[in-house]
N, C-alpha and C positions, 0 to 999 in steps of 0.2 A: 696190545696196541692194534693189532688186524681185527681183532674183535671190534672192537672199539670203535675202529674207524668204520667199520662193517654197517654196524648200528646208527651210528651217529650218518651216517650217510641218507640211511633209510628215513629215520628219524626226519631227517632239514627235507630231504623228499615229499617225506607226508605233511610236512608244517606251510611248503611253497604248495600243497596242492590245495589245502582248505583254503589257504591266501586265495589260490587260483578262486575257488569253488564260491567265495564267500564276497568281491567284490563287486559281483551282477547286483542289479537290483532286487532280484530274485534269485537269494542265494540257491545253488546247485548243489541239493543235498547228497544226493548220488557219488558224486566228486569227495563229499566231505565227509561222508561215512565211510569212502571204499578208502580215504585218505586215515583215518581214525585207525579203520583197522589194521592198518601200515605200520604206525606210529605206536600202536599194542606191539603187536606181532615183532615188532626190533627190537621193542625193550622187552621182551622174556627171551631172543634171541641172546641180547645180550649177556641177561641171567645165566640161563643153561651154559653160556659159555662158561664165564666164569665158576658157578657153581660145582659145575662139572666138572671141572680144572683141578680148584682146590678141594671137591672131595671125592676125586678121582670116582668119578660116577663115569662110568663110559656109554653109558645110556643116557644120561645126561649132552652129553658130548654128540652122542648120536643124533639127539632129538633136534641140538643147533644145528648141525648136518641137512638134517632133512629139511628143517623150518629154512634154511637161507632160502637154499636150492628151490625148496617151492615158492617160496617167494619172487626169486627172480624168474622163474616159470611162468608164474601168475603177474609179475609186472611184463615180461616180455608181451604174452598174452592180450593184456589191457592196449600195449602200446600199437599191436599189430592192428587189433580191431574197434580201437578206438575206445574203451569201455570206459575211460575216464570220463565219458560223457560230452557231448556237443553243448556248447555256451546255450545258456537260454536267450542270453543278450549278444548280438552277435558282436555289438562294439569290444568284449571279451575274447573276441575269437585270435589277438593273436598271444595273449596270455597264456589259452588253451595250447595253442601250438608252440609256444617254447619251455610248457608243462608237461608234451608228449617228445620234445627231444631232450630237456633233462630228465625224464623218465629214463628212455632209452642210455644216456651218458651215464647213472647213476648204475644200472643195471649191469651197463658193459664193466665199469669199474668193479662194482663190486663182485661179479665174476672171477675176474682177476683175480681179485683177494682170497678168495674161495679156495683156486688152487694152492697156494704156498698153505693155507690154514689147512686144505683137509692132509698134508701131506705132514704136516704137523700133527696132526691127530694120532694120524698113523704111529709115525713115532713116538707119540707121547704114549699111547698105552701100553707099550712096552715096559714104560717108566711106571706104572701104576700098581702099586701094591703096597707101596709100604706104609700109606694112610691105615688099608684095612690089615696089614700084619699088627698095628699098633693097638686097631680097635678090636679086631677078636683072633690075633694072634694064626697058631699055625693050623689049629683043629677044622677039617675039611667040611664038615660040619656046619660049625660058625659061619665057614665061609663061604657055604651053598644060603643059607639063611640070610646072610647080609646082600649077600648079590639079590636076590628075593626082593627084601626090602629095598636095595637101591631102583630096584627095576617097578616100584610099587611108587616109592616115589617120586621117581621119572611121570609114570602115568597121572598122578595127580595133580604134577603142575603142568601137565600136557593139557589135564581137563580144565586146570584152572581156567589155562589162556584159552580154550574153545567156552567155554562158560561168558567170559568176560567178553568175547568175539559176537556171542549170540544175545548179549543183554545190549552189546551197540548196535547190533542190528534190527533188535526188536525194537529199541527205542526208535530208530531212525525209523521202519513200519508205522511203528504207534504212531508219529508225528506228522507223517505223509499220505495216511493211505484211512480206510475206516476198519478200525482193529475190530475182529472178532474175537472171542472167549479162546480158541485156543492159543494165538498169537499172546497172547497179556497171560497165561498159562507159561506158556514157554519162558517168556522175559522172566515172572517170579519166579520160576523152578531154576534160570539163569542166577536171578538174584542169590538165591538160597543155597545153590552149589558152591558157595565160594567159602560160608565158614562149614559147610560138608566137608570140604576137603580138610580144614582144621580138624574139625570129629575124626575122619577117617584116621587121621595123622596119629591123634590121641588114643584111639581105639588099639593101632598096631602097635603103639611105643609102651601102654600099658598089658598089652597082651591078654584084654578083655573078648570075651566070647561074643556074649549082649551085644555088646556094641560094635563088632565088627557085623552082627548081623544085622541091626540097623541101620549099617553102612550099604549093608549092600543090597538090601529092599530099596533105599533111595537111591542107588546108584540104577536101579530101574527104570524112575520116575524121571530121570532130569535127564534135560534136552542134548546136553555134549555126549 
């Protein structure tokens, strides 16, 4: 439920700031991308939460940890030095200004919440093992290898959501500005990282050699 509400806060945040962004005559793209990647970044919040919960991944657990926290960092941030952008249309302007105090209200709240949940974390890993007792039992072994892989799978849907963060960004560039060859570089290597992370996923769970090595020559190449 504090996840939940967690997200869904962030979420209606970034939905009233494109509102904000997109009512001028000349919609405020700045607004409505920094808004996008809000409305991203909550909903794999919310994942990690969950995911992490029910397969006691505490690296999982960790990564929602860090993703809130920086998040309200980075909206406090916005709200101090204004980065959500000044209206282009100043008749907008006081749209803007009760889009930087529900910034600020949304922030404080979900701080809030933050505490009783990371205090819940705490306690919940206590409670975590008897997923992986089920799945590779008591051999110390198994159980260095599956942490391994729990912690392998953490990083790729870390990259996913930077992948996904940098293809809305490149888009909002391409659209605003005059793209050069590395910019439209970055975006498709964005594009492509996404079923990479599928290959990488397949390469470990089959315990192919080849193929983890061409995971990780393109884990070179791409922009996250």
């Amino acid at each position: 439920i504090l996840t939940s509400t967690v997200s869904l806060l962030l979420i209606g945040l970034g939905v009233f700031a494109i509102v904000v962004g997109s009512i001028q005559d000349i919609p405020n793209m700045g607004t409505i991308a920094y808004a996008a990647i809000l409305i991203v970044s909550a909903g794999f919040l919310q994942y990690f939460a969950l995911d992490g919960v029910f397969n006691e991944n505490k690296f999982e657990v960790i990564c929602f940890l860090l993703i809130a926290y920086m998040l309200q960092i980075r909206l406090i941030y916005m709200w101090v030095t204004g980065m959500w952008f000044d209206p282009v249309d100043q008749r907008t302007q006081l749209s803007y200004n009760v889009l930087d105090w529900v910034t600020l209200s949304v922030t404080v709240i979900v701080l809030l919440l933050l505490v009783p949940l990371t205090i819940f974390v705490k306690r919940a890993w206590s409670k975590f093992g008897l997923r992986l007792y089920h799945v590779v039992g008591i051999d110390k072994f198994l159980l260095t290898l599956y942490r391994f892989y729990q912690i392998f799978l953490s990083a790729l849907k870390l990259d996913l959501q930077f992948n996904v963060i940098i293809v809305l960004l490149g888009g909002f560039f391409l659209y605003t500005t005059v793209a050069d060859a590395t910019l439209w570089f970055s975006v498709a290597m964005g594009v492509v990282s996404i079923p990479w992370g599928l290959f990488a996923n397949y390469a470990i769970m089959h315990e192919s050699v080849p193929a983890v090595v061409v995971v990780y020559i393109f884990a070179v190449l791409e922009p996250a």
